[in-house]
Phi, psi and omega in degrees: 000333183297304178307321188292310184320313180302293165347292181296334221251011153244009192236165168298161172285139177004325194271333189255351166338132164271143171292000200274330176277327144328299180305326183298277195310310162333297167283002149320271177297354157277340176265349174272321183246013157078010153159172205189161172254148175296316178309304194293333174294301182307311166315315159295334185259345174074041220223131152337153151295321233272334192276301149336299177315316191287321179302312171297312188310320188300289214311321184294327179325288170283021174085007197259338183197138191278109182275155185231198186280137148087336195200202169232192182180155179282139160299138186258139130290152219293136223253128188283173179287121190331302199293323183301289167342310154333314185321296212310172140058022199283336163283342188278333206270319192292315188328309219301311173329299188285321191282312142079198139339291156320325209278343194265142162272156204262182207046050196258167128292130191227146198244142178226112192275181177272161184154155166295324193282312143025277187294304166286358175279294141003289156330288198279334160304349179333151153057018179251157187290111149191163172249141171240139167226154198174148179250055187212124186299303157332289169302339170284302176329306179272020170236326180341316184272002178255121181283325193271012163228131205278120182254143192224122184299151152250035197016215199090196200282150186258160189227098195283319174329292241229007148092338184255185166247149182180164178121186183267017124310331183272326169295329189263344157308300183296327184291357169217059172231188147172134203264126154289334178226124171230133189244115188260151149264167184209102181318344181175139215233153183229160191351309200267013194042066182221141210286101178236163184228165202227004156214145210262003153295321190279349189299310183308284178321304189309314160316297207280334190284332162311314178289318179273038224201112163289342155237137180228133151246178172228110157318098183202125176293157189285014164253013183258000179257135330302345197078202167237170152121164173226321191271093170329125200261299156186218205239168181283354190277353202295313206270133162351286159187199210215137140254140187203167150270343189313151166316157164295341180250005196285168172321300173311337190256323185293001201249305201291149194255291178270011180240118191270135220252145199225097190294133186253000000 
């Protein structure tokens, strides 16, 4: 609701919406929380559904948001396969992985988002006294066999492409935990550092584990500056700090005060 709130507060009121501006604040706040119900777009626009519908419908024309049964979603591209992904960067991922490893003391809570670097992080907590927690299928595969680290599932819908879980079983798991160490990924990071992501299931999760989580770092290879993504996760100041391969001089990083930058 903030986003849309922000939005409105330059715009006519609600009631005077023309529709190319309706559609506009729609995909605003749909491009912020990464998906909306049709009932709730009518409550917000003060609107019909069947008057919602024709707009998402206009919006899907144009290439801009993917209608699903009942709502919307940001149009995505088609989303690659978890193993294919793993490729990229794999040595940049492993370095990030080992470094890390390092940042945890053992008997910490550690939070693990879904993602390949994710995963290779995973790799290196093997068999250490901690508890991991994570909605990401990959990291239960490298830790499931080690009795001294203790693994704790977050459940959800399961997404067999991309190895994970997500939806708001899953959100709402991470919301009555809190982590001393937590490690995010990420699709693309922009000039000006802020953290984006290119699926709008996972943006939500991404959240609740920042909030709950007393260090959060962000995992990201040096192919993540610009990346990819549309949908804004926060900013690099939010955060703890950031591990990368990106150069020691890029811009993005040399600018930051309080988030400490940790070189692989």
């Amino acid at each position: 609701m903030i986003a849309y709130a922000l939005y409105t507060a330059v715009m006519p009121s609600i009631d005077k919406l023309l529709p190319r501006q309706r559609r506009e604040a729609i995909l605003h706040f749909v491009t912020k929380s990464g998906s909306a119900s049709v009932a709730q777009l009518a409550r917000m626009m003060n609107v019909s559904p069947s008057t919602v519908r024709r707009d998402l419908n206009a919006l899907k024309v144009e290439g801009l948001l993917d209608r699903v049964h009942g709502g919307v979603t940001i149009e995505e591209e088609e989303e690659r396969q978890f193993s294919e992904v793993s490729l990229d960067a794999r040595a940049d991922k492993d370095r990030i992985a080992y470094r890390a490893s390092n940042l945890v003391p053992d008997f910490s809570v550690v939070v693990l988002d879904i993602g390949t670097t994710t995963a290779a992080i995973a790799r290196q907590l093997a068999g250490r006294p901690l508890t991991v927690v994570t909605a990401s299928l990959a990291v239960i595969d490298e830790l499931r066999h080690h009795e001294q680290t203790q693994l704790i599932v977050l459940g959800g819908v399961v997404r067999s492409r991309y190895h994970s879980m997500v939806g708001s079983l899953t959100e709402n798991a991470v919301s009555q935990l809190v982590a001393d160490y937590a490690f995010i990924g990420t699709s693309g990071i922009t000039a000006d550092g802020v953290v984006l992501d290119s699926t709008g299931t996972e943006v939500p999760i991404k959240h609740a584990i920042i909030k709950h989580s007393r260090r959060v770092f962000l995992a990201a290879s040096d192919n993540k500056f610009p990346g990819s993504g549309i949908l804004p996760v926060c900013n690099l100041s939010d955060l703890t700090g950031i591990i990368t391969t990106a150069a020691r001089d890029h811009p993005t990083l040399t600018q930051l005060k309080d988030t400490e930058v940790f070189y692989a």
